[in-house]
Backbone as a ProteinNet text record, in pm:
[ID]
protein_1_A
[PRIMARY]
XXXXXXXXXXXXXXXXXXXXXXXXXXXXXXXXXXXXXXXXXXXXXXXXXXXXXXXXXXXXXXXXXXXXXXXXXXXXXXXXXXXXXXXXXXXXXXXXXXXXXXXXXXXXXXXXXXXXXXXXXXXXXXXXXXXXXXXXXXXXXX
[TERTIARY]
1017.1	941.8	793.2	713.5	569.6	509.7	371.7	309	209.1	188.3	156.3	-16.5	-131.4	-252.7	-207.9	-297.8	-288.7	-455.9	-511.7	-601.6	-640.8	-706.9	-773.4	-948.2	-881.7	-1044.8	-1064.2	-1192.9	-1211.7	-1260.5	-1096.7	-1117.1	-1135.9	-1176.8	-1161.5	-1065.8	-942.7	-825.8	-733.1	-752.7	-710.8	-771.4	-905.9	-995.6	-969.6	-963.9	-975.5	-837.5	-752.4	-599.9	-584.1	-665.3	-623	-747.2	-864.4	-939.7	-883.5	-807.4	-738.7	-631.7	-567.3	-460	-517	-627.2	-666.7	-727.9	-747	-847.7	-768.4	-662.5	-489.2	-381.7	-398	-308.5	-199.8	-157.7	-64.6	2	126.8	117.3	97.4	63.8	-17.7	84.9	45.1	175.9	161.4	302.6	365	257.7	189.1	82.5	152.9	147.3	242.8	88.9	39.7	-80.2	8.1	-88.2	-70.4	-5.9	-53.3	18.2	162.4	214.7	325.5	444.1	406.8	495	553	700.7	823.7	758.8	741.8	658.2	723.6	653.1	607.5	589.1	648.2	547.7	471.6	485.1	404.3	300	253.5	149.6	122.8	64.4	22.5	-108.6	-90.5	-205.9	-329.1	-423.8	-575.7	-539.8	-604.9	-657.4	-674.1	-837.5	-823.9	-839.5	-732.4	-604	-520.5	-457.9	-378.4	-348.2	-494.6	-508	-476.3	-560.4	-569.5	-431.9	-484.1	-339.1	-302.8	-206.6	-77.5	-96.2	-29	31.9	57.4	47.8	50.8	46	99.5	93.6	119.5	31.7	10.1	59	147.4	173	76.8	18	-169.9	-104.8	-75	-12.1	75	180.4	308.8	313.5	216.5	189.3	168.1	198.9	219.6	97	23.9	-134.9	-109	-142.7	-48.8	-223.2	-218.3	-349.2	-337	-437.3	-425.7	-597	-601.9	-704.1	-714.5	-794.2	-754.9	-789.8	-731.8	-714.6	-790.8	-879.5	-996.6	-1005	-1108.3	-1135.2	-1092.5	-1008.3	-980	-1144.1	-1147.2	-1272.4	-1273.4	-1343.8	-1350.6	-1489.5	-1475.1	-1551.6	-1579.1	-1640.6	-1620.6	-1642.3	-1520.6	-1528.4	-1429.9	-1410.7	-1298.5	-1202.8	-1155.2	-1069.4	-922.6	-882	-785.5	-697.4	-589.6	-483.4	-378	-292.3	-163.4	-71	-5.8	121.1	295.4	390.5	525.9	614.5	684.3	830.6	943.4	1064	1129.8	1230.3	1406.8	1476.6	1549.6	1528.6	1532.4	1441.1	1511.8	1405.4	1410.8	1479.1	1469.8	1342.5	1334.4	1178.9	1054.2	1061.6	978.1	949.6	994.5	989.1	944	962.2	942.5	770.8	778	635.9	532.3	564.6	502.2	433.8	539.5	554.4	464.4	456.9	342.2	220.4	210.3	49	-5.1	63.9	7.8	-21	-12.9	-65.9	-193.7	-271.8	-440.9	-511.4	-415.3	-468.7	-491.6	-452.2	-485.1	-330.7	-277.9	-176.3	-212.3	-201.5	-269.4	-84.8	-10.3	96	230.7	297.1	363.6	490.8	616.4	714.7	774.5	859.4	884.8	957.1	1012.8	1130	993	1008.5	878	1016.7	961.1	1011.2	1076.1	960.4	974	1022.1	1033	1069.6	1179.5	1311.3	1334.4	1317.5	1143.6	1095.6	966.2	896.6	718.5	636.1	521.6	449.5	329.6	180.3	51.4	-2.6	-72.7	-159.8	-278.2	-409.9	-477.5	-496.9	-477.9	-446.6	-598.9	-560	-660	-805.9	-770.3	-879.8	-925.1	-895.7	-929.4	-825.2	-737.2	-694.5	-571.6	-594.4	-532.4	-380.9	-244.6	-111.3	-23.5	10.2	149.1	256.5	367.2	502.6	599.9	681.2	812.2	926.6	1018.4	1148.8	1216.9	1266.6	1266.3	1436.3	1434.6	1584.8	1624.1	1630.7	1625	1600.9	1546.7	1509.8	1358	1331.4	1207.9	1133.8	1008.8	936.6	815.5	787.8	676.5	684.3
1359.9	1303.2	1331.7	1344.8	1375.3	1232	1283.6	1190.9	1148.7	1048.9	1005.4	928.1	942.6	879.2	736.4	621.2	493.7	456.2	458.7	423.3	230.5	178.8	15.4	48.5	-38.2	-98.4	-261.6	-307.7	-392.1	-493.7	-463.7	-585.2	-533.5	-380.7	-305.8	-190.3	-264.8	-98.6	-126	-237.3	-174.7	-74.8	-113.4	-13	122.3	119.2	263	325.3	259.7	316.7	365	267	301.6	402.7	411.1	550.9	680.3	693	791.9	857.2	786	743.9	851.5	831.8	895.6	1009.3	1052.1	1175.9	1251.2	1209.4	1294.7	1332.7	1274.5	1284	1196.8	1107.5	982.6	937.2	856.1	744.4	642.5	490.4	365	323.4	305	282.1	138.1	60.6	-83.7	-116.9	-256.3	-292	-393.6	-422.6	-534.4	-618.9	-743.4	-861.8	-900.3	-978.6	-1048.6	-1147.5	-1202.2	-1351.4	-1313.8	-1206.1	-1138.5	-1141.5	-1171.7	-1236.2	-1333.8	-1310.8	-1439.7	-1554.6	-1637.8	-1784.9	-1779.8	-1830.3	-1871.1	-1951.8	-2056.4	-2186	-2157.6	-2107.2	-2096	-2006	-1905.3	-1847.1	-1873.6	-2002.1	-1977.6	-1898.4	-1825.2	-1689.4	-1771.4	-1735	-1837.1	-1798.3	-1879.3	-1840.3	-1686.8	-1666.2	-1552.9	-1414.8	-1480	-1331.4	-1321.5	-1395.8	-1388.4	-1276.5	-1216.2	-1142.2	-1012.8	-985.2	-844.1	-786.6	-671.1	-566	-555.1	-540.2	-570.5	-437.6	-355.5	-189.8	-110.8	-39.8	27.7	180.9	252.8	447.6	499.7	662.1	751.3	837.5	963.4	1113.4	1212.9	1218.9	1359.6	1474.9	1571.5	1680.2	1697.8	1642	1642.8	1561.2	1438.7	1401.8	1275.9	1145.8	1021.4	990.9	949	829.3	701.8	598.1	441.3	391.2	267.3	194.6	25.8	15.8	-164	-204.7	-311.6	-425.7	-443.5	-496.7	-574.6	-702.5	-764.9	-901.1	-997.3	-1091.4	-1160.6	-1188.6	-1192.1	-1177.5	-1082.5	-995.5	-853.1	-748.1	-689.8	-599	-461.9	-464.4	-349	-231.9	-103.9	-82.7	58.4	90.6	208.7	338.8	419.6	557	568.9	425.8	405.5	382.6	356.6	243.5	353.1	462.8	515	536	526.8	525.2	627.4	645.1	782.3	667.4	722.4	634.3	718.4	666.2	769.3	660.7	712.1	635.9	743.3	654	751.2	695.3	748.5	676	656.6	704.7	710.1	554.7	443	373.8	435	483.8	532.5	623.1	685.8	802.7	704.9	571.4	499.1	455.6	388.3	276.9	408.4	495.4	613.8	640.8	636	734.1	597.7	489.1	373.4	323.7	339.1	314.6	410.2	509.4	663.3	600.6	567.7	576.9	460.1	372.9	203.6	196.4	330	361.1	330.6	259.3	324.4	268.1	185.8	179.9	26	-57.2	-120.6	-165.5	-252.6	-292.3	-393.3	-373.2	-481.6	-547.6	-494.2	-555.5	-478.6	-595.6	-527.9	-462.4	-379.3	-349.8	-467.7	-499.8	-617	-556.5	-699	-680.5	-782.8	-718.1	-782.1	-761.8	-789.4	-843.2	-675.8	-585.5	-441.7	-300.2	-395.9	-287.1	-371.2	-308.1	-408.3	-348.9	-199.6	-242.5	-130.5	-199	-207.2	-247.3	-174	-203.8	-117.2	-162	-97.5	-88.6	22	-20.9	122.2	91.1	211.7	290.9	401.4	494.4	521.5	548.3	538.5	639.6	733.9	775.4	715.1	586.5	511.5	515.9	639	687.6	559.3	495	412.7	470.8	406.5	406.8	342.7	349.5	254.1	302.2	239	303.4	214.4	240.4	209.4	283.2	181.7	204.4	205	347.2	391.6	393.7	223.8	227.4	259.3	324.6	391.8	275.1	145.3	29.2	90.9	45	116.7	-50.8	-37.9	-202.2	-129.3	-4.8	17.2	97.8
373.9	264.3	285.7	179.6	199.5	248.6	303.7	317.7	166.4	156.4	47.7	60.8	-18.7	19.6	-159.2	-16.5	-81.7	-110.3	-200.8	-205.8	-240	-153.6	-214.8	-233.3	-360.3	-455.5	-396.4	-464.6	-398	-497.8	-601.6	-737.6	-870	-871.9	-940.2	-1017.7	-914	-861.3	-1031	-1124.1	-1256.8	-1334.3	-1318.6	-1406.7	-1352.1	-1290.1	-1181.9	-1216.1	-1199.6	-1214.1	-1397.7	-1480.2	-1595.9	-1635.7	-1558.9	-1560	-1492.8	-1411.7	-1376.3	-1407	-1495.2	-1571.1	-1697.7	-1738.4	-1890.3	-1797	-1718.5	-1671.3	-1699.7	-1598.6	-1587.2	-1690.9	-1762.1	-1857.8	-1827	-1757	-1677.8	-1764.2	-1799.8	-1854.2	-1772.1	-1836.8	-1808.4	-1694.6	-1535.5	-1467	-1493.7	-1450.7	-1400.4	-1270.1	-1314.8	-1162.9	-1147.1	-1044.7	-987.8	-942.9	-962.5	-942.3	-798.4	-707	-612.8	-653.4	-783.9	-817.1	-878	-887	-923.3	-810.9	-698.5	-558.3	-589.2	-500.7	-514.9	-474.1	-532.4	-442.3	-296.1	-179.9	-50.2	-58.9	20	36.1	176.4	271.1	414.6	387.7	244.6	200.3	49.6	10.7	-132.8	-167.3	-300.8	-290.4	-379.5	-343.8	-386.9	-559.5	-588.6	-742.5	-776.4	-721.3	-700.9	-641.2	-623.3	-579.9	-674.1	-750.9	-845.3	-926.1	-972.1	-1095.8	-1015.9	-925.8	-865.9	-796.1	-809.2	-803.7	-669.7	-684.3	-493.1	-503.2	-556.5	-603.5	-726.5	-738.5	-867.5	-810.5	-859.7	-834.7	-991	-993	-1053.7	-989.3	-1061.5	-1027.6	-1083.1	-970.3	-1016.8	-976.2	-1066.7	-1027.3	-949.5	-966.8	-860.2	-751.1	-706.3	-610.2	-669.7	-559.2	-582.6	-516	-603.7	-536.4	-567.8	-472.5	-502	-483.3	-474.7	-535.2	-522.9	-496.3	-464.3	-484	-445.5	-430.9	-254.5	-197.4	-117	-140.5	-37.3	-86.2	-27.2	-108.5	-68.8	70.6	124.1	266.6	374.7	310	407.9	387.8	480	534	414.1	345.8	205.7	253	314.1	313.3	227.8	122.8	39.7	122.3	62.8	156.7	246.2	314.7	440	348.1	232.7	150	143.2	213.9	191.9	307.1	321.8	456.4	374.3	488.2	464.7	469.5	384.9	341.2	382	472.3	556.1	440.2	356.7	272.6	351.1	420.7	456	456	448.8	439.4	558.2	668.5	785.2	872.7	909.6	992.4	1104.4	1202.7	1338.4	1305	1229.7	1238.2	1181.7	1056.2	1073.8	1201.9	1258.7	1405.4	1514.4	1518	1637.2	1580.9	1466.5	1435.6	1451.7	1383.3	1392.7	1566.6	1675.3	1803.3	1889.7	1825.1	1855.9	1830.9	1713	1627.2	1705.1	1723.2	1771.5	1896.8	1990.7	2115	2109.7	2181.9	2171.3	2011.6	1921.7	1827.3	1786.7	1642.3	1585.5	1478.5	1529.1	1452.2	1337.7	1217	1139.3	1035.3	1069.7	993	1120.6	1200.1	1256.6	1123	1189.8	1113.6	1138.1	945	930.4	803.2	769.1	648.1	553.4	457	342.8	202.8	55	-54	-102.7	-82.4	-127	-28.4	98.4	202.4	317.4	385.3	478.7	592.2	608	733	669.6	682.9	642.8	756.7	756.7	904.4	842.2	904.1	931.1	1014.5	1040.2	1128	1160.9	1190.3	1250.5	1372.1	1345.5	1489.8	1581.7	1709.1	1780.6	1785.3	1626.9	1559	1476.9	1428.3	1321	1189.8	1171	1030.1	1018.1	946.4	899.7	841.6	876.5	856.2	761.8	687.2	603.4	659.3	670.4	704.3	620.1	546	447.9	486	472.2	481.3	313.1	286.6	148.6	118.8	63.3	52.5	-101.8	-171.2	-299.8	-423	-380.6	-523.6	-512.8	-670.2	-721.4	-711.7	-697.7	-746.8	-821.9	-824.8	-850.9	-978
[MASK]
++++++++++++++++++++++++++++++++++++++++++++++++++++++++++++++++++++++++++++++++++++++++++++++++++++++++++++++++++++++++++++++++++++++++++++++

């Protein structure tokens, strides 16, 4: 599977998605809001957070660019705001590649079973380049 770039805005990532959207010729993708999560009671999401976008992706010439917000009080810094994104349907090559990168680095979401993946993990490598890893069991959320 390709590797895929995820870009976060910082509260802006609708405008942006539905400006890129018209550059491209796109149609309008499905954004999934933070407040769009199965209720939690051990994480209720602030006010706002509510509005702003969890995920959302565009196909720019054959290629999947996905897109978010981050989420109030996470570290936004413009320029840095993009990480490589691994969807694979393989977890043994998630968990191997994940277990590599986190050498020397920065784990910010261990691998875990989440709502949209049942094994998702982040984290930045000991060059800084920031990681997503998904376990790509063929349901769509996006």
């Amino acid at each position: 599977m390709p590797v895929e770039v995820y870009i976060n805005f910082n509260g802006n990532c609708r405008e942006a998605v539905e400006y890129y959207a018209e550059v491209f010729g796109t149609e309008q993708p499905h954004m999934m809001a933070f407040g769009d999560n199965p209720p939690n009671p051990e994480f209720q999401i602030p006010e706002e957070a509510k509005h702003l976008i969890m995920h959302t992706r565009l196909t720019i010439s054959g290629s999947n660019v996905m897109f978010s917000d981050v989420f109030p009080g996470m570290p936004f810094v413009e320029g840095n705001n993009i990480s490589l994104s691994v969807i694979d349907t393989d977890k043994d090559k998630i968990v191997s590649y994940f277990n590599k990168l986190k050498e020397g680095g920065n784990v910010r979401m261990e691998l875990q079973e989440t709502f949209w993946s049942k094994c998702y993990g982040s984290l930045v490598d000991k060059f800084g380049i920031e990681w997503q890893f998904s376990l790509d069991s063929g349901e769509t959320w996006s």
